[in-house]
NULO-155171 format. One record per residue (C-alpha): residue number from 1; x, y, z. Coordinates in steps of 0.05 Angstrom, whole numbers, plus 5000, padded with zeros to 4 digits. Example, Ala and Ser with C-alpha at 12.3 -4.5 7.8 and 13.67 -1.06 7.14 Angstrom:
<sites>
1|5246|4910|5156
2|5273|4979|5143
</sites>
This chain:
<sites>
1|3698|3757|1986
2|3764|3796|1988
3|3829|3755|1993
4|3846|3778|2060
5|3783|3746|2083
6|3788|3686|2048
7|3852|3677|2064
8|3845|3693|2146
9|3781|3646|2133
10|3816|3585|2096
11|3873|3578|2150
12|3823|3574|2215
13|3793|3510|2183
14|3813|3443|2184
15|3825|3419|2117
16|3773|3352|2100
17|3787|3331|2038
18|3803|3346|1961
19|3771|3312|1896
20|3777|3334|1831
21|3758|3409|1837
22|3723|3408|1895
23|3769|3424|1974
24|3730|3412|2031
25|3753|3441|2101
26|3713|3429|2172
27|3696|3484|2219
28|3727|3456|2281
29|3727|3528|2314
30|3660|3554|2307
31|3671|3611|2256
32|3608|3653|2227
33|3587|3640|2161
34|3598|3704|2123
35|3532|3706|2091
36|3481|3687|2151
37|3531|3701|2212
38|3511|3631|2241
39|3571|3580|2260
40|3574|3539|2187
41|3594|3463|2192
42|3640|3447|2134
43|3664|3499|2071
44|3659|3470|2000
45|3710|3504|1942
46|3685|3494|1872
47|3744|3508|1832
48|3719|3486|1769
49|3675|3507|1718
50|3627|3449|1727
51|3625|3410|1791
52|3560|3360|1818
53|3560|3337|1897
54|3529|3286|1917
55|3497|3307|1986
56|3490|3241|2034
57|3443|3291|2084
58|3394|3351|2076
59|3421|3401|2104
60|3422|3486|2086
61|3474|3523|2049
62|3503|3584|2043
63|3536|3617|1975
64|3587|3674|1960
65|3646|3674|1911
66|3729|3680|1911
67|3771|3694|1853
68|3711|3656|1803
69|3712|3597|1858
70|3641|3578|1882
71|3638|3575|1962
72|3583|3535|2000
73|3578|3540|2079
74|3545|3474|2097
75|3491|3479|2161
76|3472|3419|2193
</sites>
């Protein structure tokens, strides 16, 4: 993903909350995840080299990549 696009994509979301190297930020407006094109729930920004989640729900994700940060699209 291109910074333009991160960018534009980062300020339309409501930022959730930050821990260690992992941001999270809430889609409260419906935008499509770039990988699948459906509405994603939540974006998750691995900033370091090593991070673990623990998931409290099954639920799908999508991956791509921004300046060596790992980005997951969370759907519900």
């Amino acid at each position: 993903m291109d910074d333009a696009a991160y960018n534009e994509l980062v300020s339309s979301l409501t930022p959730y909350e930050e821990a260690g190297g992992v941001k999270t930020y809430t889609n409260t407006v419906s935008l499509a995840c770039p990988a699948c094109e459906e509405p994603f729930d939540d974006l998750v920004v691995c900033r370091d080299e090593f991070d673990s989640l623990e998931l409290s729900k099954v639920m799908d994700l999508c991956v791509s990549t921004h300046d060596g940060n790992v980005l997951l699209f969370t759907h519900q």
